[in-house]
DOKE-309275 format. One record per residue (C-alpha): residue in three letters; x, y, z. Coordinates in steps of 0.001 Angstrom, whole numbers, padded with zeros to 6 digits, always signed. Example, Ala and Ser with C-alpha at 12.3 -4.5 7.8 and 13.67 -1.06 7.14 Angstrom:
<recs>
Ala+012300-004500+007800 Ser+013670-001060+007140 
</recs>
This chain:
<recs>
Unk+060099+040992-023126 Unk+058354+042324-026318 Unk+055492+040941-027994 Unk+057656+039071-030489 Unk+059447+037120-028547 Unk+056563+036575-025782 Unk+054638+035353-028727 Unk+057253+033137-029470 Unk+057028+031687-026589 Unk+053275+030934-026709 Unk+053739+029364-030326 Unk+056220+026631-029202 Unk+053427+025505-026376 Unk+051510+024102-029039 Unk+053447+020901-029177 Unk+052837+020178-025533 Unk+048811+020823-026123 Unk+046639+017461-024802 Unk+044267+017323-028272 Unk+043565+013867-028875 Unk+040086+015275-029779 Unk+039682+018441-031597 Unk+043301+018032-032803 Unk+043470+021999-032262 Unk+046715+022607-030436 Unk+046547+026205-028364 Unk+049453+027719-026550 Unk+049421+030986-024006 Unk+052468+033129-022932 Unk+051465+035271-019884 Unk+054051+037492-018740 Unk+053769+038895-015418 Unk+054816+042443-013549 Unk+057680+040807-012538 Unk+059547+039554-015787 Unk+058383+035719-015328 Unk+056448+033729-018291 Unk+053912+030876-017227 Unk+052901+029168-020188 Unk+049974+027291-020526 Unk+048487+024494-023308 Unk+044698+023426-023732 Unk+044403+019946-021873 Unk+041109+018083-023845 Unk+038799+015284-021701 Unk+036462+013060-023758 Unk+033588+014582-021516 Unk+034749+018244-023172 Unk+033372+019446-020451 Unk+036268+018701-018144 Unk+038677+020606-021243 Unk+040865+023153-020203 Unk+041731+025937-022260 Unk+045475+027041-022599 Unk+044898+030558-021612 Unk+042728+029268-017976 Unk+045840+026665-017588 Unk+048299+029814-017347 Unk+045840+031935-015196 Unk+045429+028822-012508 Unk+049057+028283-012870 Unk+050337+031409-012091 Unk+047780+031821-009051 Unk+048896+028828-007303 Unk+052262+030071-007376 Unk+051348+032447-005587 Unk+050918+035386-008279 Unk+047496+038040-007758 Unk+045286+039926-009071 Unk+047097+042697-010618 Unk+050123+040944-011407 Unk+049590+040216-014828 Unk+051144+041945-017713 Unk+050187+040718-021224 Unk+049118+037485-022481 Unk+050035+035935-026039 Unk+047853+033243-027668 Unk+049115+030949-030702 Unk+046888+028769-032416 Unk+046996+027483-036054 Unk+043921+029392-037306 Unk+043772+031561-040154 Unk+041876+034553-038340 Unk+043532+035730-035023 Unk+042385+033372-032475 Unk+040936+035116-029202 Unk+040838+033647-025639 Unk+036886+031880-025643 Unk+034105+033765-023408 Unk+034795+031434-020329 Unk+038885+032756-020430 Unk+037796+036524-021106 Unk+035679+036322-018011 Unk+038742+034616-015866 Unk+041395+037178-017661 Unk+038963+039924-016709 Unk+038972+038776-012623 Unk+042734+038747-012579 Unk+043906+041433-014939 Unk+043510+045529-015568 Unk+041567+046376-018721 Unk+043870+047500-020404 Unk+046236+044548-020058 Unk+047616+043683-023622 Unk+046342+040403-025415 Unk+048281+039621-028429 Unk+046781+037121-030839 Unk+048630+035655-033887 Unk+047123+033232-037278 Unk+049100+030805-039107 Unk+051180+033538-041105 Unk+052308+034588-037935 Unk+050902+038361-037762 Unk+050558+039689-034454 Unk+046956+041835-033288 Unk+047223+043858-030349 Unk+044522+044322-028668 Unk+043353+045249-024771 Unk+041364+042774-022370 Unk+038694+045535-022187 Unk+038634+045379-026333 Unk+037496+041992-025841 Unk+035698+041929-023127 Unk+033683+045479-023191 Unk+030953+044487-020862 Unk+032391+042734-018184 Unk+031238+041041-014726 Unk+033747+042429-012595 Unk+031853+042859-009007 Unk+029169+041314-007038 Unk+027951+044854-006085 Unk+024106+044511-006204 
</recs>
């Protein structure tokens, strides 16, 4: 699957976004090592806290089927933003326990351009160990 198309896929999971709140609809594509897509939406609580994010609903999703660290392949995120829209700092830190580095993140904006970027690109610094 190319970038394209798993973009694609991430921009028709806006639709199924819980936003009764923010009324910002977010959808992830995450393509795994072995050819599967688990897509994922931002699910919203009135106590915010309690809100998912779209990319953290994929993550958890593919884990309890079973998927591991390592298994992950890319990850596409479609919002309708202007700028690209990146994963928030609570998502980088869960991308960054289950995926390499250098794992592709593809972000889009509303005229539907497509930034390539690497996990480690947005995440430079991060907490990968409890090595003290």
């Amino acid at each position: 699957m190319n970038k394209e198309q798993l973009m694609e896929s991430a921009r028709g999971m806006k639709e199924r976004a819980y936003v009764p709140y923010s009324k910002f609809p977010v959808g992830v594509a995450l393509l795994l090592k072995d050819g599967t897509v688990i897509n994922g939406v931002n699910v919203e609580n009135v106590s915010l806290g309690a809100t998912n994010c779209a990319e953290r609903t994929a993550i958890f999703t593919a884990v309890s089927n079973g998927y591991k660290k390592g298994d992950f392949q890319a990850i596409a995120v479609a919002g309708d933003t202007v700028d690209f829209l990146p994963p928030c700092s609570i998502c980088r830190q869960v991308l960054a326990e289950f995926c390499l580095p250098d794992m592709p993140v593809y972000l889009t904006n509303e005229k539907k351009e497509i930034l390539e970027l690497t996990l480690k690109d947005l995440l430079p610094f991060a907490f990968t160990d409890l090595d003290m």
